[in-house]
N, C-alpha and C positions, 0 to 999 in steps of 0.2 A: 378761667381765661387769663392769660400770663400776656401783659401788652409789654411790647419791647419797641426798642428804638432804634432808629437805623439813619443811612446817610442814601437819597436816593442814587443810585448807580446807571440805571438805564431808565427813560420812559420815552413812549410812543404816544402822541397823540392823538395819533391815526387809531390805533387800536384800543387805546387807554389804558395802557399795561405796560409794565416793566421790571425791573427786578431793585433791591436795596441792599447792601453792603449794611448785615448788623453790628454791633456795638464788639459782638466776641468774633466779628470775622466773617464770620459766616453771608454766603448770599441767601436770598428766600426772593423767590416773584411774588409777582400783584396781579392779576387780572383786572377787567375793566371793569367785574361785580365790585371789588374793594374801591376800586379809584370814586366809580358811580354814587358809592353808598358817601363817600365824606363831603361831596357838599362843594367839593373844591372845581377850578376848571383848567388848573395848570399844576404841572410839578416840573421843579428846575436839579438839573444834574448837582448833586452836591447839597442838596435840601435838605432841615434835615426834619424826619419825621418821626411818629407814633404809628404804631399797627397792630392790631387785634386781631389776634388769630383765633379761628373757631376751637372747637374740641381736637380737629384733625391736625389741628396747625396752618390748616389753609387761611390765609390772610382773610378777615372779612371786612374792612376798614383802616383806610389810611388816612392819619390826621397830623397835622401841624401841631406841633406842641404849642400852648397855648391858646389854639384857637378851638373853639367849638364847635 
């Protein structure tokens, strides 16, 4: 499992999902399975974050850098 880091780019609170602007450019979404798993209860546009992607690459946890 390869964690990368990104800038949050869209989120919904309604659904708990959004997408992240990674470090090489690239977008990747979230579901509200990732959002659910970290523990958090907001994410602000421009955040910046950590995220574990499974085997498939599907995000499976989004984390604040530094926080647990």
């Amino acid at each position: 499992m390869r964690v990368m880091q990104g800038t949050i780019a869209t989120f919904d609170p309604d659904t708990r999902s959004g997408t992240l602007l990674l470090d090489d450019g690239s977008e990747l979404a979230f579901g509200s399975d990732a959002f659910d798993r970290s523990g958090l209860r907001l994410l602000r546009l421009g955040q910046r974050v950590t995220v574990e992607p499974d085997s498939s690459g599907t995000v499976r946890r989004v984390l604040i850098p530094g926080i647990a």
